[in-house]
Backbone as CSV, one residue per row, in Angstrom:
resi,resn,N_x,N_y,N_z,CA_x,CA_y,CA_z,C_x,C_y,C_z
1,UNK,-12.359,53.122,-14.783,-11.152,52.523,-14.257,-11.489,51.466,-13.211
2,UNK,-12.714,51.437,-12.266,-12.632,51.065,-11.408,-13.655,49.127,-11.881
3,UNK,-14.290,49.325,-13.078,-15.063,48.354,-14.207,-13.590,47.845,-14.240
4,UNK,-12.698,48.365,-14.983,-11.784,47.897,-15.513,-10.707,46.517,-14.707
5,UNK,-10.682,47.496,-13.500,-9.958,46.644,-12.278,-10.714,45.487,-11.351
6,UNK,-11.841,45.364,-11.273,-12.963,44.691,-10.674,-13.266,43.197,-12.003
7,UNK,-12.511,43.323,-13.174,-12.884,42.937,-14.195,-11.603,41.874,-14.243
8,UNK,-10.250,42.897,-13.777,-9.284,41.843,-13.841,-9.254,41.121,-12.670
9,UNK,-9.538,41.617,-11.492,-9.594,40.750,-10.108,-10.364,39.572,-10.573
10,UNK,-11.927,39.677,-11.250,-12.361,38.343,-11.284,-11.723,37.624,-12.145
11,UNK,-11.171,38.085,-13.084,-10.298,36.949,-14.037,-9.374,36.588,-13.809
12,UNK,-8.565,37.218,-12.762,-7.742,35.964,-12.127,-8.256,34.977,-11.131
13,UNK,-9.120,35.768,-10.519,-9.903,34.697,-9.450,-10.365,33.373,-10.034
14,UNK,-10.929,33.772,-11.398,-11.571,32.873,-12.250,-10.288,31.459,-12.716
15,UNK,-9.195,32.508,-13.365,-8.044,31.615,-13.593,-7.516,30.717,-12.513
16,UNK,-7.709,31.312,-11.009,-6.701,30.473,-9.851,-8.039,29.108,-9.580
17,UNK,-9.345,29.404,-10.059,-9.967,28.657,-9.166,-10.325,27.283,-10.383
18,UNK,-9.768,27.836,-11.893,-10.045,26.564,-12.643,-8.856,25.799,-12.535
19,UNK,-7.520,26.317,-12.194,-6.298,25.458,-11.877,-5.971,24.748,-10.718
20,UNK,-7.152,25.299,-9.916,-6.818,24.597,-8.570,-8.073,23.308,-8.603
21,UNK,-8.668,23.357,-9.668,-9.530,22.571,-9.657,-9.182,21.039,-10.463
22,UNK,-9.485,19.989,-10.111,-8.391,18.975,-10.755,-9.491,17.826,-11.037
23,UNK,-9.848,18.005,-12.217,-11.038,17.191,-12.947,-11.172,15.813,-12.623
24,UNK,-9.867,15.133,-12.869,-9.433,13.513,-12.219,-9.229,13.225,-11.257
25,UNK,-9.567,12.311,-10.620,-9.428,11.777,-9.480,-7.577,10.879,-9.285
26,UNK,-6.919,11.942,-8.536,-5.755,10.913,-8.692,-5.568,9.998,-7.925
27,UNK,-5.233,8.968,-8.642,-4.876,7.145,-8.339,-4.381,7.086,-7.601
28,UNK,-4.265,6.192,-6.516,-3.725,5.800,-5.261,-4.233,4.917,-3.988
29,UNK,-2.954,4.297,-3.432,-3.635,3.280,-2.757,-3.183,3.251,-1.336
30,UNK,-3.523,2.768,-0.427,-3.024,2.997,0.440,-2.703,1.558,1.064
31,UNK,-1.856,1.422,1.770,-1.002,0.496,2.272,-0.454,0.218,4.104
32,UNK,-0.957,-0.294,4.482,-1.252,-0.761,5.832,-0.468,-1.467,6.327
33,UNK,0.649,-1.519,6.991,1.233,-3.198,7.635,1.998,-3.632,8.991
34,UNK,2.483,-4.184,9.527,3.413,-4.458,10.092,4.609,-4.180,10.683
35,UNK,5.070,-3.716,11.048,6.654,-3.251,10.879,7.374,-4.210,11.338
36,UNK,8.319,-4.732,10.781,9.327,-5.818,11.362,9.349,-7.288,11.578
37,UNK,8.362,-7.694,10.535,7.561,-9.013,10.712,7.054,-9.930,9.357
38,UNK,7.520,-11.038,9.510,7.185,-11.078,7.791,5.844,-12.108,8.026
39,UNK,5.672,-12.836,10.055,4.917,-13.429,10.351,4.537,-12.880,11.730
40,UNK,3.522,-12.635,11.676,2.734,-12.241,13.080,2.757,-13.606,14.411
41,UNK,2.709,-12.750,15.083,2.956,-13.685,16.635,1.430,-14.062,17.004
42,UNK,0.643,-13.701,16.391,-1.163,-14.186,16.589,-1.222,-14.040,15.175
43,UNK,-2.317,-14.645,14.971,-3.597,-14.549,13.828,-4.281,-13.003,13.823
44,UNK,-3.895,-12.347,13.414,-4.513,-11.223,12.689,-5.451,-11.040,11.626
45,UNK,-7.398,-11.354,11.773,-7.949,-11.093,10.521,-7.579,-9.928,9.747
46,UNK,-8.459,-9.668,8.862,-7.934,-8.569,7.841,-9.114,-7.478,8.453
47,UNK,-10.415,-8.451,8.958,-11.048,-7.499,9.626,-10.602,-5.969,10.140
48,UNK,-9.343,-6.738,11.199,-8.915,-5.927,12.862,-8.002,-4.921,12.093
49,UNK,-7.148,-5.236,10.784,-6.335,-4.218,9.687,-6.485,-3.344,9.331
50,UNK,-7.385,-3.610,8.677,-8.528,-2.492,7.923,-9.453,-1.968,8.674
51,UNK,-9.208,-1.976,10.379,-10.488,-0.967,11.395,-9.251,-0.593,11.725
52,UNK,-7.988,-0.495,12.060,-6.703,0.039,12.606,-6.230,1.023,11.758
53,UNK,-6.233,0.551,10.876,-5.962,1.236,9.344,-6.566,2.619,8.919
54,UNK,-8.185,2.539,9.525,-8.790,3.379,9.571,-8.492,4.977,10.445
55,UNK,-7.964,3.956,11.487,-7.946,4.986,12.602,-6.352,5.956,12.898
56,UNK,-5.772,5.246,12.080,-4.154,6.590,12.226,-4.165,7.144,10.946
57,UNK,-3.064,7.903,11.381,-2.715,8.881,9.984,-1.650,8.063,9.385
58,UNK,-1.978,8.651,8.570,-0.401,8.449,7.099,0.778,8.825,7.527
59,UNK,1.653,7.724,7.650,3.126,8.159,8.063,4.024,9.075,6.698
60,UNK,3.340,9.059,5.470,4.652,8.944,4.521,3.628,8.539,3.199
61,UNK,3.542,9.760,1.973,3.123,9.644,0.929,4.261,9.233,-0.145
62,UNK,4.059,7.861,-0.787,5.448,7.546,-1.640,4.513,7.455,-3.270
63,UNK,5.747,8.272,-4.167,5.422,8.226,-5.225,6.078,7.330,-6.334
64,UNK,5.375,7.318,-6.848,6.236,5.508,-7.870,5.992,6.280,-9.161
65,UNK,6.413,5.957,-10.038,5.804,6.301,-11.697,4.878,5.512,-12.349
66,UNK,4.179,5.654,-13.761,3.320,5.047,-13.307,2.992,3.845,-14.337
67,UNK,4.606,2.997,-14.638,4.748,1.582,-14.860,4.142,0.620,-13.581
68,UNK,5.152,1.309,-12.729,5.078,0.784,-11.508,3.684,0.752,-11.086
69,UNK,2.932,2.053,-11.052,1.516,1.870,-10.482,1.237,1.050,-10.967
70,UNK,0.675,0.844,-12.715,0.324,0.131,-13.065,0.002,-1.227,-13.067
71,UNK,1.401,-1.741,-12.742,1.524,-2.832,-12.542,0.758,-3.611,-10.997
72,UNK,1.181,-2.723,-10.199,0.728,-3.058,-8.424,-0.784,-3.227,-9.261
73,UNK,-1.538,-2.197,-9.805,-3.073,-2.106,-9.786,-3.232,-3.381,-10.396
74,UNK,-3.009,-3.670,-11.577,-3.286,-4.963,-12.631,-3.053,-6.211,-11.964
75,UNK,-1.929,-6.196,-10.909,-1.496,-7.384,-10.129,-3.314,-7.363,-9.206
76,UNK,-3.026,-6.411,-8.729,-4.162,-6.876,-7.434,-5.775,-7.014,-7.801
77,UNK,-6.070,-6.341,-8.998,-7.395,-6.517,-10.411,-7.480,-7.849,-10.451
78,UNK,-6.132,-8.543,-10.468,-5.864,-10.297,-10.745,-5.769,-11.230,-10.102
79,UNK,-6.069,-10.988,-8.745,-6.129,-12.068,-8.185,-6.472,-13.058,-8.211
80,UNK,-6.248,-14.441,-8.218,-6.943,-15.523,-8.444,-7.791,-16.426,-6.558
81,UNK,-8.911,-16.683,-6.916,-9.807,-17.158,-5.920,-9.088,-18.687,-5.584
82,UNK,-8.668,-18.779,-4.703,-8.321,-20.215,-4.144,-9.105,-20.949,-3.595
83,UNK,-9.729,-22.286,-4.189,-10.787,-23.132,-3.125,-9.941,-24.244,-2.609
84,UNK,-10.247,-24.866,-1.854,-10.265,-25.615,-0.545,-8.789,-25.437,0.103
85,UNK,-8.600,-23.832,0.334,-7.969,-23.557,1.161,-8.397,-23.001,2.371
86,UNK,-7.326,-23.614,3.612,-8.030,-23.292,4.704,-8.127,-21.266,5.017
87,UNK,-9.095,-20.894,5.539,-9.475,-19.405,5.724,-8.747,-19.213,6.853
88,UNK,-8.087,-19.840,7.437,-7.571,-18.636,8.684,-6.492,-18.154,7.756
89,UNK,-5.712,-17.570,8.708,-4.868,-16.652,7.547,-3.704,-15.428,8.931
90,UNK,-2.607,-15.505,8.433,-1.491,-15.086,9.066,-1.027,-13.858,8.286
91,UNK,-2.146,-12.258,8.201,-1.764,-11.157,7.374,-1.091,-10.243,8.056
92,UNK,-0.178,-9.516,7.242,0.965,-8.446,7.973,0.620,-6.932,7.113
93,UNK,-0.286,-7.703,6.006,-0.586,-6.030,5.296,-2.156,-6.020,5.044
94,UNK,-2.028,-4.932,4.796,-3.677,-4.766,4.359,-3.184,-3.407,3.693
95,UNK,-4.427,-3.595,1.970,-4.190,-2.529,0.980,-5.464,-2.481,0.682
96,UNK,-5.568,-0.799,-0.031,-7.202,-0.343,-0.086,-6.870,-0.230,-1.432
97,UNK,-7.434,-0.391,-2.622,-7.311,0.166,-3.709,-8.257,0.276,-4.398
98,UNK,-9.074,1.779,-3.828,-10.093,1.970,-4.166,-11.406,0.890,-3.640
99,UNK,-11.562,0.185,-5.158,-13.185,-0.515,-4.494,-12.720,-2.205,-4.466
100,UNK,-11.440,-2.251,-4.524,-10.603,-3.517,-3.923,-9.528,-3.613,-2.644
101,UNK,-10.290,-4.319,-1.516,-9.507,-4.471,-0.101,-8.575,-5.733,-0.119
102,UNK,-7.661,-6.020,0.534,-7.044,-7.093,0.025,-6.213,-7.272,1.607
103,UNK,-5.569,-8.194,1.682,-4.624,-8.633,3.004,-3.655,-9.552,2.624
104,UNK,-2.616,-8.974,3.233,-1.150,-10.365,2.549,-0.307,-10.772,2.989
105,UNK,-0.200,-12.049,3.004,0.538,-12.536,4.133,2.144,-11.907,3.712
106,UNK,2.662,-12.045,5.250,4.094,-11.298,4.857,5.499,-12.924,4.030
107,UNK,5.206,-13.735,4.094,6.246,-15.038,4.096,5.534,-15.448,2.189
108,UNK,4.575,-15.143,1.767,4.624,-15.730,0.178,3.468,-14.815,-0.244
109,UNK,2.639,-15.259,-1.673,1.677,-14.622,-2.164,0.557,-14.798,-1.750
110,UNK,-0.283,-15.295,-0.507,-1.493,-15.757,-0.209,-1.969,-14.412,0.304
111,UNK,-3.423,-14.270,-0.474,-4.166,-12.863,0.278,-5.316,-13.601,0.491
112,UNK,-5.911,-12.287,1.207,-7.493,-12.767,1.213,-8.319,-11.053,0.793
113,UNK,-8.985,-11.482,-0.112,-9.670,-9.923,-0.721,-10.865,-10.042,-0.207
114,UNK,-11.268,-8.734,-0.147,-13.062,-8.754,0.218,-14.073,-8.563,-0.644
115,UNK,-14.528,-9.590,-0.513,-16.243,-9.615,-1.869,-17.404,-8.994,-0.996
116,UNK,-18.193,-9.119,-2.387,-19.480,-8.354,-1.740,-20.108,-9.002,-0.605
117,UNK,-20.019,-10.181,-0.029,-20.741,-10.393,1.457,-19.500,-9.653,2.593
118,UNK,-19.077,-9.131,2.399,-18.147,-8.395,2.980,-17.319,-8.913,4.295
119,UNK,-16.868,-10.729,3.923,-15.925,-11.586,4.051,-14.933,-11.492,3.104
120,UNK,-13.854,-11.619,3.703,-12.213,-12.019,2.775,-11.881,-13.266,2.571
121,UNK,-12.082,-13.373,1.359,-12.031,-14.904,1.054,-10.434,-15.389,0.727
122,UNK,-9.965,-16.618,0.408,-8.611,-16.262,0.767,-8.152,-16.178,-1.239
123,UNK,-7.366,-16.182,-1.643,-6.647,-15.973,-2.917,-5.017,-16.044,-3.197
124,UNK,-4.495,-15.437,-4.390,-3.427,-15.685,-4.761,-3.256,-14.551,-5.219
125,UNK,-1.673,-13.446,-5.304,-1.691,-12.513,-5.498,-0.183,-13.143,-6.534
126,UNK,0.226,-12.596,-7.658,1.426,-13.164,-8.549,2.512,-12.162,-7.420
127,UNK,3.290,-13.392,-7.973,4.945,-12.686,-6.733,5.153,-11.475,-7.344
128,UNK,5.747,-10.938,-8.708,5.264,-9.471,-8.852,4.932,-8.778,-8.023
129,UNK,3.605,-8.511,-8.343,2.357,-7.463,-7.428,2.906,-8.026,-5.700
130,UNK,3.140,-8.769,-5.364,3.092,-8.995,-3.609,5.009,-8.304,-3.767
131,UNK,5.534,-8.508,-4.332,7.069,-7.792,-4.390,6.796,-6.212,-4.182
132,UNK,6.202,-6.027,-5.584,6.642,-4.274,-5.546,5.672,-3.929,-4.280
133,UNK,4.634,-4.310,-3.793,3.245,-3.745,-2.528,4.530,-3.772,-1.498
134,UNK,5.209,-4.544,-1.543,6.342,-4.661,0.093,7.525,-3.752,-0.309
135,UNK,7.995,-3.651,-1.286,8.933,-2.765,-1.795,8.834,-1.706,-2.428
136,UNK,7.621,-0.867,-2.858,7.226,0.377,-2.775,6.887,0.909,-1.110
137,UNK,5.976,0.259,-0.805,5.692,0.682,0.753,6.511,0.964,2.184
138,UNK,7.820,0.217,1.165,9.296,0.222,2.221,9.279,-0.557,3.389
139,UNK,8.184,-1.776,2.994,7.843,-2.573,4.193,9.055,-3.304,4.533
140,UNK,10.017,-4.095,3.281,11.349,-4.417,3.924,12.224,-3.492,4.633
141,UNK,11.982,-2.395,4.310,13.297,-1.206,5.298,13.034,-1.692,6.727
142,UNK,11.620,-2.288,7.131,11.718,-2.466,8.647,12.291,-3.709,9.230
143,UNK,12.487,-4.570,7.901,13.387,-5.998,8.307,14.510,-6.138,8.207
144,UNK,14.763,-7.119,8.930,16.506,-6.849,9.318,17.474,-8.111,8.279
145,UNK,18.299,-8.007,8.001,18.417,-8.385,6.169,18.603,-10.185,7.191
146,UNK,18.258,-10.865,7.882,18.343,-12.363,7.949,17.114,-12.622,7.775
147,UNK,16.012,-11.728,8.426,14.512,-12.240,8.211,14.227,-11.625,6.800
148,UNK,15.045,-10.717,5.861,14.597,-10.330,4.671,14.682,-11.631,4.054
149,UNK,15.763,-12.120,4.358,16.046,-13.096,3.269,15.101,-14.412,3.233
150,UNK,14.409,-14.495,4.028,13.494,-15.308,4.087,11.761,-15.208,3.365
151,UNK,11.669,-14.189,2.342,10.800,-13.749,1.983,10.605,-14.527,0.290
152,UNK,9.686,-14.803,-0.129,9.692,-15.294,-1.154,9.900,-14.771,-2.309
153,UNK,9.690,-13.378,-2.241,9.720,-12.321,-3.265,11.344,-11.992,-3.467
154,UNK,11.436,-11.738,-1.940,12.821,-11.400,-2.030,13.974,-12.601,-2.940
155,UNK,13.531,-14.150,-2.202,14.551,-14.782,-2.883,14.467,-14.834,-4.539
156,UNK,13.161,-14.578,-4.902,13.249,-14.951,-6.586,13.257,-13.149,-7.032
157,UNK,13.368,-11.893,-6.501,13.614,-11.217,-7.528,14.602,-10.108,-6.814
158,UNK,15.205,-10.679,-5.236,16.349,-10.249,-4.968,16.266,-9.013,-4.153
159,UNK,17.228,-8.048,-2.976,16.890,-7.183,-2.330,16.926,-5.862,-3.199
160,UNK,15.723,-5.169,-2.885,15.825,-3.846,-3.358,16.880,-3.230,-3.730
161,UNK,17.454,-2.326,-4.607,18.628,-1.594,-5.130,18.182,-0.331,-3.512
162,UNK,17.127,-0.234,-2.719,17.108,1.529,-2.220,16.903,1.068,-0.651
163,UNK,16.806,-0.178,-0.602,16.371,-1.275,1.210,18.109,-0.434,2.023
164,UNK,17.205,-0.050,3.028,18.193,0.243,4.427,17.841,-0.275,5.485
165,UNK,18.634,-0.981,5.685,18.710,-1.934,6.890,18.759,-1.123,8.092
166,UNK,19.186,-0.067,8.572,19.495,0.907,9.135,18.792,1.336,9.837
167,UNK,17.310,1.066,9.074,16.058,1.666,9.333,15.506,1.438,10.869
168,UNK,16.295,-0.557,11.013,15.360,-1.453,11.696,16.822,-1.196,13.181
169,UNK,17.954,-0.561,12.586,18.598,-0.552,14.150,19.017,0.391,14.592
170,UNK,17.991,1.482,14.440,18.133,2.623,15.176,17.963,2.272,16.716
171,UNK,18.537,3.115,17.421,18.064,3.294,18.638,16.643,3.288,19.370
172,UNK,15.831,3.092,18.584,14.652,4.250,19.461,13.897,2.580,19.307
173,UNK,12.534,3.314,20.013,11.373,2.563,20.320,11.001,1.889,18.789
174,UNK,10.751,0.472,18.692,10.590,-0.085,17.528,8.874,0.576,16.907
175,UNK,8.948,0.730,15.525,7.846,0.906,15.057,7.020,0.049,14.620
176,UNK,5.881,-0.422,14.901,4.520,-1.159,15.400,4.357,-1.612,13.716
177,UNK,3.694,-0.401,13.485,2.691,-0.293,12.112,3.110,0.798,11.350
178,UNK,2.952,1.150,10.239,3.326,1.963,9.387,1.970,1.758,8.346
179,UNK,1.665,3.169,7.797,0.651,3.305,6.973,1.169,4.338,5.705
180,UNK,0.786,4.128,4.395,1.338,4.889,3.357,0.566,5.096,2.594
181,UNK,0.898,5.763,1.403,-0.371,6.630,0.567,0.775,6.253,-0.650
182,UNK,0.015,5.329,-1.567,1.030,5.455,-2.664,0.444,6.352,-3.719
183,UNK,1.073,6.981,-4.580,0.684,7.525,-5.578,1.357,7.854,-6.857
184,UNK,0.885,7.994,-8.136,1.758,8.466,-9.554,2.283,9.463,-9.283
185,UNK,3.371,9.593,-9.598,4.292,10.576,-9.673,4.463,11.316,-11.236
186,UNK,3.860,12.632,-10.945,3.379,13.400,-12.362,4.617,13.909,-12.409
């Protein structure tokens, strides 16, 4: 009896520890920015982003499905390299995706991604991919709908159906930065 019971303990042990075990690595990116700003009051490299970025926690894990992922990933896979544009650069986000870093300005599609000399060179991100990165991340909820409307994304594909303005006139102490964890929603 006691073979018997020692026999089922490990086979469930066995069962809890192959289900808790999760073969794939799930997809996700994380998302860095601004709050309330579609243009910074200084020059912000992508450097100083992505060492800030490092150092807080995650406000808020948002899940998208995974058209949507898709799409953000394939957008930012695509960037196109811009030459004889000037390198300084006016960024409000910074996104990790995986073994692609990227920075984007908040007012149109100009990024700057990081290559292997581990400079951000500057680029082009399609209005798409720079739309849904600001509107999955809920980066417009922190703008207030006169400076929304000034966004390039916004004017050609219009304000979010889920944007609360609400967000940006609460009472309290304004929020700085906001950091997010996007992920597929199984």
């Amino acid at each position: 009896m006691g073979k018997r019971i020692n026999l089922y303990c490990m086979f469930i042990i066995c069962i809890v520890l192959l289900m808790s075990c999760n073969s794939h690595k799930e997809k996700e990116l994380t998302i860095f920015y601004l709050c309330g700003t579609i243009e910074s009051h200084r020059h912000i490299e992508c450097t100083k982003l992505d060492s800030i970025c490092k150092t807080i926690e995650y406000d808020d894990t948002i899940y998208v499905n995974t058209v949507v992922f898709k799409q953000i990933e394939d957008g930012i896979r695509n960037v196109k390299p811009v030459k004889n544009s000037p390198n300084s650069y006016n960024s409000v986000m910074y996104v990790n995706a995986g073994d692609i870093n990227l920075c984007l300005n908040g007012t149109d599609n100009r990024c700057w991604v990081k290559q292997t000399d581990g400079q951000y060179h500057p680029s082009v991100i399609n209005d798409k991919t720079a739309y849904l990165l600001k509107w999955k991340s809920h980066y417009y909820n922190f703008l207030p709908h006169d400076v929304l409307v000034l966004d390039k994304e916004i004017r050609q594909y219009g304000i979010p159906y889920d944007y609360r303005e609400n967000q940006v006139q609460k009472p309290v102490k304004k929020k700085e930065v906001s950091k997010v964890l996007l992920k597929i929603r199984m």
